[in-house]
N, CA, C and O atoms as a MOPAC input file, in Angstrom:
PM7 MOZYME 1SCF
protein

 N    219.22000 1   175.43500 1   132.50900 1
 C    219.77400 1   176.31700 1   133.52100 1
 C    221.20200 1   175.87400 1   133.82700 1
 O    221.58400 1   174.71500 1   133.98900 1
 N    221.98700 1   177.09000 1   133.88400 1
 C    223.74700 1   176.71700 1   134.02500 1
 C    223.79200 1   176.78600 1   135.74900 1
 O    223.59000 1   177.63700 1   136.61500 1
 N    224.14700 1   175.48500 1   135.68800 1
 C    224.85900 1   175.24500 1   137.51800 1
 C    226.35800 1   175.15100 1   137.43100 1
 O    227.11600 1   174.52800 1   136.68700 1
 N    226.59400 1   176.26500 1   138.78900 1
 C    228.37100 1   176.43700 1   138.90800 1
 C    228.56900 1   175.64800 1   140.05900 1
 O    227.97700 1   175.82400 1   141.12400 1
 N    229.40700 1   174.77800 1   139.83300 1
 C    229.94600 1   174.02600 1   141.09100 1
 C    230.93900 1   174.87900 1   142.05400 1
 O    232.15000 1   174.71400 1   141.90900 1
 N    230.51700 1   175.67400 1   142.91000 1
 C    231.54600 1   176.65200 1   143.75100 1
 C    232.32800 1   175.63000 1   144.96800 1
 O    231.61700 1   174.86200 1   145.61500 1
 N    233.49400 1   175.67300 1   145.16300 1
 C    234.10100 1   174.86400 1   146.16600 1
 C    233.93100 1   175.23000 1   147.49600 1
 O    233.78100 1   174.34700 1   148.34000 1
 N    233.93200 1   176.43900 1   147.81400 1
 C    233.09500 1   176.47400 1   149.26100 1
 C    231.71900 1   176.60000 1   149.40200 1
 O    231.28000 1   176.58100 1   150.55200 1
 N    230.75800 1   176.75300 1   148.24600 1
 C    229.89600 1   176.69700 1   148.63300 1
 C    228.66700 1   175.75900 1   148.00800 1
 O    227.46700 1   176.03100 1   148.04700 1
 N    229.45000 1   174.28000 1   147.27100 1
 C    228.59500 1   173.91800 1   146.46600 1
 C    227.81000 1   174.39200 1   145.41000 1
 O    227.94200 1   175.59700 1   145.19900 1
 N    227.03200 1   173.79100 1   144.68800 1
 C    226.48000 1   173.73500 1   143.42200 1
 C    225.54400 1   174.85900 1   143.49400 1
 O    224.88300 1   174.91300 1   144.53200 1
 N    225.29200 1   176.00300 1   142.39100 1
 C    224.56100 1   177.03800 1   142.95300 1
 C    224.16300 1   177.51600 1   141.68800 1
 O    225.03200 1   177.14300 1   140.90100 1
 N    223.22000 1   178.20300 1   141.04400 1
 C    222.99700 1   178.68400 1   139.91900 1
 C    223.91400 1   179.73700 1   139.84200 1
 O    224.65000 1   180.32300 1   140.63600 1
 N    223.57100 1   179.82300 1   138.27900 1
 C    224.73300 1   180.38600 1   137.34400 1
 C    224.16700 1   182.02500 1   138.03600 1
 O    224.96100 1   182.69000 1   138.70100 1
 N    223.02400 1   182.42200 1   137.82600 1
 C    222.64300 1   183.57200 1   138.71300 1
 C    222.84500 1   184.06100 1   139.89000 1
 O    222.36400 1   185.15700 1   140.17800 1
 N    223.68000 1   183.25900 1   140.89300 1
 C    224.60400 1   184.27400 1   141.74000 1
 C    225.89400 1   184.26700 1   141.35400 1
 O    226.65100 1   184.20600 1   142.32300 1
 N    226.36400 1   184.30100 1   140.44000 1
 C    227.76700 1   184.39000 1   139.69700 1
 C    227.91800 1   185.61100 1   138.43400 1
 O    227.00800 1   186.06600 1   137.74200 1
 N    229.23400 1   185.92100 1   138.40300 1
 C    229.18100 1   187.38200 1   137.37900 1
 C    230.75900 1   186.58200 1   136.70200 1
 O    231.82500 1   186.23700 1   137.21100 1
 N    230.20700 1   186.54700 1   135.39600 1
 C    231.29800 1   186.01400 1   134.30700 1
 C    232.10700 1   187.73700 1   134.53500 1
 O    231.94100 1   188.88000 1   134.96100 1
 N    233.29700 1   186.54000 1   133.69000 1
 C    234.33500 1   187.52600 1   134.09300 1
 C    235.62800 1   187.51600 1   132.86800 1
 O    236.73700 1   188.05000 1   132.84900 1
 N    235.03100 1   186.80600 1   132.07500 1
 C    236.09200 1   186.38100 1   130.70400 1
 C    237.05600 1   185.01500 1   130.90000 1
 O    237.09200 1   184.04800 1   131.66200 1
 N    237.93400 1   185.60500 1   129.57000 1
 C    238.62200 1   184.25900 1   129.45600 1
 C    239.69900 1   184.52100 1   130.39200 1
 O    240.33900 1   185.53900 1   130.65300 1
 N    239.74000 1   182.87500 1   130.99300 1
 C    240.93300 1   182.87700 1   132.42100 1
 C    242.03900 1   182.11700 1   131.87300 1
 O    242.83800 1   181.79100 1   132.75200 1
 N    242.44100 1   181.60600 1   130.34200 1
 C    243.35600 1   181.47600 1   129.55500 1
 C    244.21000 1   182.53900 1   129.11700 1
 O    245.31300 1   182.27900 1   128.63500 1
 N    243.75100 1   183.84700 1   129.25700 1
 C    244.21300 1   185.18700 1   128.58100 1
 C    244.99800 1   185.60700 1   129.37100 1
 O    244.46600 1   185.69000 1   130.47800 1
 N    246.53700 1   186.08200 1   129.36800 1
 C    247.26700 1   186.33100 1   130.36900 1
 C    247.22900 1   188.33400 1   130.33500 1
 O    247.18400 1   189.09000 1   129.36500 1
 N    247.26700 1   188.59200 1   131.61200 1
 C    247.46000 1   190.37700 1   131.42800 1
 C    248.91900 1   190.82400 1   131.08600 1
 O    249.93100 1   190.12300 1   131.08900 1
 N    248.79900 1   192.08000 1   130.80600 1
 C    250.04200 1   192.47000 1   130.35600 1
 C    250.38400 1   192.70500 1   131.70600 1
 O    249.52800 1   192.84200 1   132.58100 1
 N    251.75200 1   192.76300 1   131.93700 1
 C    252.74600 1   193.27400 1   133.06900 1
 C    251.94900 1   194.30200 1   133.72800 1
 O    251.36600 1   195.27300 1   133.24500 1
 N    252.06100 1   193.81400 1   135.15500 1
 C    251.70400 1   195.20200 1   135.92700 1
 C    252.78800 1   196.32000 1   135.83100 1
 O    254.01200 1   196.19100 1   135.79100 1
 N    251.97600 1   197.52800 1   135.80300 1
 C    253.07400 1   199.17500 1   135.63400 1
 C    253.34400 1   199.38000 1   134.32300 1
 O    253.84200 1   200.43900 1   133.93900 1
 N    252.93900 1   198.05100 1   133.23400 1
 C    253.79000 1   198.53200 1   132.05100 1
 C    252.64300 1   199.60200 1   131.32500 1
 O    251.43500 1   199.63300 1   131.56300 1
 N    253.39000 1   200.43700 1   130.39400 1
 C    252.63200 1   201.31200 1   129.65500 1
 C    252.78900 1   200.96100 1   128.76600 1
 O    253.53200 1   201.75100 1   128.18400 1
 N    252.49900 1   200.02300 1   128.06000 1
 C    252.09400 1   199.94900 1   126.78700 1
 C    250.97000 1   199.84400 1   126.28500 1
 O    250.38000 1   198.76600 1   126.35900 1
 N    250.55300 1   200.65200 1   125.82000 1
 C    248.94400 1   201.07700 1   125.49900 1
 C    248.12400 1   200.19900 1   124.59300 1
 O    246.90000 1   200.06500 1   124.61000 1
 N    249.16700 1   199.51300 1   123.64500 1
 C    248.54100 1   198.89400 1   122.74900 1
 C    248.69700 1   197.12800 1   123.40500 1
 O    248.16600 1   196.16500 1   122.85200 1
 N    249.39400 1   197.06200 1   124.45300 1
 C    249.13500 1   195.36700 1   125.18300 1
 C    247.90600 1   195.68600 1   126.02100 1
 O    247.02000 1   194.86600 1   126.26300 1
 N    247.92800 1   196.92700 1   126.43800 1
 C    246.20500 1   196.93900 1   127.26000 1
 C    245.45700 1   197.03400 1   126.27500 1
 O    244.70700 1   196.10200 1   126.56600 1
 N    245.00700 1   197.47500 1   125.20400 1
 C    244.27300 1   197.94600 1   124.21800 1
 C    243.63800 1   195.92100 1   123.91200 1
 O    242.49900 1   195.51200 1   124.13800 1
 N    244.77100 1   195.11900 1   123.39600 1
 C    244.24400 1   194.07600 1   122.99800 1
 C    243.93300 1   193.17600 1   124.09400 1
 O    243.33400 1   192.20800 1   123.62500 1
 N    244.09400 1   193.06500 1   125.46200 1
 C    243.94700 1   192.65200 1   126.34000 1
 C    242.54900 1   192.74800 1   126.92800 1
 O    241.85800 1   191.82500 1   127.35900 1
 N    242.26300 1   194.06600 1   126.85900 1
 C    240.61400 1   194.64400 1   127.17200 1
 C    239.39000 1   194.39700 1   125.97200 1
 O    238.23600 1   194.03300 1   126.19500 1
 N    240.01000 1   194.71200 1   124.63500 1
 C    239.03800 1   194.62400 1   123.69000 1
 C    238.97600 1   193.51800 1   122.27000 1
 O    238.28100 1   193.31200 1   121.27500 1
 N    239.84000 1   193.15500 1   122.74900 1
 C    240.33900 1   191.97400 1   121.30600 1
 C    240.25200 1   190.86100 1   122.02600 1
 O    241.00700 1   190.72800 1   122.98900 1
 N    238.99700 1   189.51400 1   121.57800 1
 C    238.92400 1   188.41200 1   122.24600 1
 C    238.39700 1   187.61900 1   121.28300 1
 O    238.27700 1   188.23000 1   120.22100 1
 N    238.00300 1   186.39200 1   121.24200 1
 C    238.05000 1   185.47000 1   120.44200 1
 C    236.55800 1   184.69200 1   121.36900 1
 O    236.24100 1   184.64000 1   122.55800 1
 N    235.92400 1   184.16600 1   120.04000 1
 C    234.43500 1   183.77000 1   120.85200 1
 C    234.49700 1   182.11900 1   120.66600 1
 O    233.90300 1   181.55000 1   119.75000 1
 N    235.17400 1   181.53700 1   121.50600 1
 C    235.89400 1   179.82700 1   121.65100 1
 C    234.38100 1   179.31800 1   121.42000 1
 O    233.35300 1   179.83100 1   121.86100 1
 N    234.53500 1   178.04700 1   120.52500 1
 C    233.40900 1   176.90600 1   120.83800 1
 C    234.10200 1   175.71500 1   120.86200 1
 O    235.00800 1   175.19100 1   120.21400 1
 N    233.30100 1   175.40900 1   121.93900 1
 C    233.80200 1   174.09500 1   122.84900 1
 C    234.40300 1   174.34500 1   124.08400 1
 O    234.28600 1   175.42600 1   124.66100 1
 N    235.18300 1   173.19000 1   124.61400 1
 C    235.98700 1   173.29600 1   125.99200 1
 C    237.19800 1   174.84800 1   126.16700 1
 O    238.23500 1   175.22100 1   125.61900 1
 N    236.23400 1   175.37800 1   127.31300 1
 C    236.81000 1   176.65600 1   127.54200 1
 C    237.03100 1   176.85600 1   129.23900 1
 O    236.54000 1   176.02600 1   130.00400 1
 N    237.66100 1   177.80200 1   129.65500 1
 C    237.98600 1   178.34000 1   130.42300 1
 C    237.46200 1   179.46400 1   131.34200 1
 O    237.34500 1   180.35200 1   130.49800 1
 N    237.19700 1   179.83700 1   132.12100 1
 C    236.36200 1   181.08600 1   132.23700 1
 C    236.78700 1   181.84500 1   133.91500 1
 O    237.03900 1   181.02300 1   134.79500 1
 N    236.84500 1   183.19000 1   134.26100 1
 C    236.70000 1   183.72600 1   135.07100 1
 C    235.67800 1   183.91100 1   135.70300 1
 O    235.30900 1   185.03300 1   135.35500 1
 N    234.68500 1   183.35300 1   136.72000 1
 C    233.65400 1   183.71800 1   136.88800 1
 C    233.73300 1   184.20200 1   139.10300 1
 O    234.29300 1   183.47300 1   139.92200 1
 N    232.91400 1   185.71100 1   139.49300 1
 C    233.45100 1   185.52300 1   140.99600 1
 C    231.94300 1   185.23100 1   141.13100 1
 O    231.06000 1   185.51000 1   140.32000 1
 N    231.77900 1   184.33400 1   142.85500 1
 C    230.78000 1   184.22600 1   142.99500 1
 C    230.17700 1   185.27500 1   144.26400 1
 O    230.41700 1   185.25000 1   145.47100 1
 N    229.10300 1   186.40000 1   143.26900 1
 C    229.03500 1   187.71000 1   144.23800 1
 C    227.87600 1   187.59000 1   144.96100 1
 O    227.57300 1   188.55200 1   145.66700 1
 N    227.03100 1   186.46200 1   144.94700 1
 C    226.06500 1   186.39500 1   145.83600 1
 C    226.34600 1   184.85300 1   146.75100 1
 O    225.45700 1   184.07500 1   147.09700 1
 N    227.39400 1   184.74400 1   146.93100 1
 C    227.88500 1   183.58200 1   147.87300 1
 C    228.84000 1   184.34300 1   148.81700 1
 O    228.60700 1   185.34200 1   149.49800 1
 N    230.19000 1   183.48300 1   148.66300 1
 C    231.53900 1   183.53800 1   148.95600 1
 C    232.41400 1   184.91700 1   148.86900 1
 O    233.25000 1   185.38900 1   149.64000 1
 N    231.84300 1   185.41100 1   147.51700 1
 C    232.88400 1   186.28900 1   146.70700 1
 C    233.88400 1   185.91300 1   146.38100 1
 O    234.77400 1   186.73000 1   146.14200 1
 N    234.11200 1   184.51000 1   146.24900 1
 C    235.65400 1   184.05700 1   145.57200 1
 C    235.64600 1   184.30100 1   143.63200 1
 O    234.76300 1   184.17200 1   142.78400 1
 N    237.00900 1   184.67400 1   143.57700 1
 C    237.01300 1   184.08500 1   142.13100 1
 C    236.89300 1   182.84800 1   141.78700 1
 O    236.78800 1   182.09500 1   142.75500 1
 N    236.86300 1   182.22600 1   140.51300 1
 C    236.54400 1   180.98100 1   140.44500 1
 C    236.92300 1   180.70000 1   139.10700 1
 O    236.30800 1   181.35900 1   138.26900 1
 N    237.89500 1   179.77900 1   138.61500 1
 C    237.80100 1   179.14900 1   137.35800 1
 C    236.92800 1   178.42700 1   137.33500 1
 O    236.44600 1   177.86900 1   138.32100 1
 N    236.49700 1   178.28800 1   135.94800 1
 C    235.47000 1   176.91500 1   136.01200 1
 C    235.58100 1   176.18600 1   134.31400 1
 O    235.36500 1   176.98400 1   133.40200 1
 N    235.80400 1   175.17900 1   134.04200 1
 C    235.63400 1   174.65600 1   132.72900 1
 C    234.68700 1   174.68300 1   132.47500 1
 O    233.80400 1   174.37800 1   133.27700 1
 N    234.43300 1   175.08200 1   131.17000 1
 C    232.55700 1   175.03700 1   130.25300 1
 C    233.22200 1   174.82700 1   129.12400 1
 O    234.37600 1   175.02100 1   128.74100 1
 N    231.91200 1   174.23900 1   128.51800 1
 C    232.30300 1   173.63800 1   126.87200 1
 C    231.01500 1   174.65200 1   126.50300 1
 O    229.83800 1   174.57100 1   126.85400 1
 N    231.73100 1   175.68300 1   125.61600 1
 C    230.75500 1   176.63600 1   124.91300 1
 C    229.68200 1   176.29900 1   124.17400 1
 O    228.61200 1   176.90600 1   124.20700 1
 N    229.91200 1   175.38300 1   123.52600 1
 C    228.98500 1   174.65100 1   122.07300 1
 C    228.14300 1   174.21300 1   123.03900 1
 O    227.17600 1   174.96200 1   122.90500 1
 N    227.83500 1   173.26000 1   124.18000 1
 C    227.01200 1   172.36400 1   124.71100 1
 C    226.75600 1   172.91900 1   126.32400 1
 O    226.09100 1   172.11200 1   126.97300 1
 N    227.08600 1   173.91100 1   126.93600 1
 C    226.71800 1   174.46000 1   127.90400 1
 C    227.23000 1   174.02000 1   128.83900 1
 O    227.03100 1   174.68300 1   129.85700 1
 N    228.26900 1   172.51900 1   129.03400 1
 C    228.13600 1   171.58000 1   130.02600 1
 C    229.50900 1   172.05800 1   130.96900 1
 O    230.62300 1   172.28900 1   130.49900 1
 N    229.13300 1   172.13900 1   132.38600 1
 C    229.89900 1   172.41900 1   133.36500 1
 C    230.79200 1   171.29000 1   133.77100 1
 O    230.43300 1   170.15000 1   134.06500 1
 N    232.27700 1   171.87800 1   133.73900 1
 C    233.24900 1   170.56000 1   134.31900 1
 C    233.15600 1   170.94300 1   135.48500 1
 O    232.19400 1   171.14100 1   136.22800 1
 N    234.96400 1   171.09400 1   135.66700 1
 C    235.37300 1   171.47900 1   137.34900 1
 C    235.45400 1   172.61400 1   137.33800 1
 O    235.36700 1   173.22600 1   136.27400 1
 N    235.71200 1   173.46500 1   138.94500 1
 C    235.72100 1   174.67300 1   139.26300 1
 C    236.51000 1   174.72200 1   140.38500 1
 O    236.45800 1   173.95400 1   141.34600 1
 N    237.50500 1   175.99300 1   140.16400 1
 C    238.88800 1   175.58900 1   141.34600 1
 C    238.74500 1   177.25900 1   141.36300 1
 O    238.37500 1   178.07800 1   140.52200 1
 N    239.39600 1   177.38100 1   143.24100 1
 C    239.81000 1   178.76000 1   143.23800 1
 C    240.48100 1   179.69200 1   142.22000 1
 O    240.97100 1   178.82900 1   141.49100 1
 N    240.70700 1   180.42900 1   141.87200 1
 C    241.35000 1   181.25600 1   140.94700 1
 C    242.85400 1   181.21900 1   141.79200 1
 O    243.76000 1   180.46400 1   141.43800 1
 N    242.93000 1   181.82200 1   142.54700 1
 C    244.31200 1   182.16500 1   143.40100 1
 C    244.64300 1   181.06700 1   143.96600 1
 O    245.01100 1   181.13500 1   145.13900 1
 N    244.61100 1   179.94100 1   143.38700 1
 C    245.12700 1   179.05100 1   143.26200 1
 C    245.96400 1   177.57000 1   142.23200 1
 O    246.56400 1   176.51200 1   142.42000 1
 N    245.51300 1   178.36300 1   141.23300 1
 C    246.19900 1   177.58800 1   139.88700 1
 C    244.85400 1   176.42600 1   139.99300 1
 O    243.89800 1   176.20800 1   140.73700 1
 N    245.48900 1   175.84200 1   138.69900 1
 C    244.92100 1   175.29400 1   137.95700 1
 C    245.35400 1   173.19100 1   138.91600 1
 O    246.48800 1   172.73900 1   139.07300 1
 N    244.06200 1   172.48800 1   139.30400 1
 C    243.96000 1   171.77700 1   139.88800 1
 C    244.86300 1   170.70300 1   139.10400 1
 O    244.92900 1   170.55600 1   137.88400 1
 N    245.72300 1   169.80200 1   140.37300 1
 C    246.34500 1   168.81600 1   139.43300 1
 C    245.32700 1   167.20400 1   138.95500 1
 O    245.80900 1   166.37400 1   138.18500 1

């Protein structure tokens, strides 16, 4: 069973949480129209094994977004930092 370490609300199963993709992937410009930077942005992704990155919000807690490190290959949970807040030093 995957446990998310949430910062306001402690350690909580992966089941009140809704993945949300890769939080390495930057969006294209807000307003821009370019159809084909949204096109690969939404549907073109890459399936990482090992130490990854992830968007996950927690919708049966807090409702915060949440980065969280996971290593794909081995399931194992690092740290987990607000989203709207960068990346912890």
């Amino acid at each position: 069973m995957l446990r998310i370490p949430c910062p306001h609300c402690g350690e909580r199963d992966y089941t009140e949480f809704r993945y949300a993709g890769d939080a390495t992937k930057r969006r294209p410009v807000h307003g821009t129209e370019d159809v084909r930077a949204w096109y690969e942005h939404v549907f073109l992704f890459t399936n990482p094994k090992g130490p990854h990155r992830e968007y996950w919000q927690h919708v049966q807690g807090c409702r915060q977004w949440l980065v969280l490190e996971r290593d794909t290959a081995t399931n194992t949970v690092g740290r987990s930092w607000l989203a709207r807040t960068g990346a912890p030093s």
